[in-house]
C-alpha positions as CSV (number, residue, x, y, z in Angstrom):
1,X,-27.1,4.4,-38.7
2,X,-23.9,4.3,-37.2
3,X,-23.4,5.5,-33.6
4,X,-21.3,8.7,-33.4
5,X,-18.0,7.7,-30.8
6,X,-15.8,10.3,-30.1
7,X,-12.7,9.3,-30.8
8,X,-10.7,11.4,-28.1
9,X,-12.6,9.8,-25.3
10,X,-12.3,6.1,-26.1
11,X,-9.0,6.7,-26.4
12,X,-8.8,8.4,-22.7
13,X,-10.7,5.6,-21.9
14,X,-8.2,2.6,-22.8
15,X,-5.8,4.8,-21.7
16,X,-7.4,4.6,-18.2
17,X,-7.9,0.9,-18.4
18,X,-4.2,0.2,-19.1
19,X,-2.8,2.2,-16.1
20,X,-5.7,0.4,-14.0
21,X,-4.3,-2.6,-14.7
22,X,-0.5,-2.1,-14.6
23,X,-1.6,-0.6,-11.4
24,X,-3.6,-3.9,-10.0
25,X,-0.7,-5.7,-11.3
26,X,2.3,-3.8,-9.4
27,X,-0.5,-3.6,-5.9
28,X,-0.5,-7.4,-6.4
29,X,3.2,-7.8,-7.2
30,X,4.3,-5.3,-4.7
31,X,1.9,-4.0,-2.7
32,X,0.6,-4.3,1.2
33,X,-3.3,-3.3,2.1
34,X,-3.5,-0.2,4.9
35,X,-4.7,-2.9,6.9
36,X,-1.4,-5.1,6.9
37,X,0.6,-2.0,7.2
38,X,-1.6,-0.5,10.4
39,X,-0.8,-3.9,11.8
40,X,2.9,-4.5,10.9
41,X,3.5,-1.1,12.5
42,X,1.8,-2.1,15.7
43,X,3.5,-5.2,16.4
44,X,6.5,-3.4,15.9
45,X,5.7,-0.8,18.0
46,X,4.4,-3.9,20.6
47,X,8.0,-5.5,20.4
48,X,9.6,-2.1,20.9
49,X,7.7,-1.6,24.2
50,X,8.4,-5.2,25.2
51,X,11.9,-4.9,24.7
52,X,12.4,-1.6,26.9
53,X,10.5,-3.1,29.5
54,X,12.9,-5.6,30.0
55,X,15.7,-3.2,29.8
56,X,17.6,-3.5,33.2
57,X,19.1,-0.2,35.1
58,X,22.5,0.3,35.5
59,X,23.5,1.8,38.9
60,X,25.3,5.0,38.1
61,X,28.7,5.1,39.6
């Protein structure tokens, strides 16, 4: 005998599988992990720090 499929969830189911991948695709494409963007925001905020602490006082007239 044939195996009864319910027609509703397969199609949920490639469904699922097609956003999956147009997702992976557009992470790949576009994307950053947390990681990188954790670290892109820390050397930035590094480089801000460094840059006021060169900052020189002006004497106030």
């Amino acid at each position: 005998m044939a195996e009864i499929v319910n027609l509703r969830a397969v199609r949920k189911q490639t469904t699922r599988k097609a956003d999956r991948s147009r997702a992976d695709a557009n992470a790949a494409k576009f994307g950053r992990t947390k990681e990188q963007r954790k670290t892109e925001k820390a050397r930035s905020e590094q480089a801000a720090r460094a840059l006021d602490g060169h900052e020189r006082e002006r004497e106030k007239e």
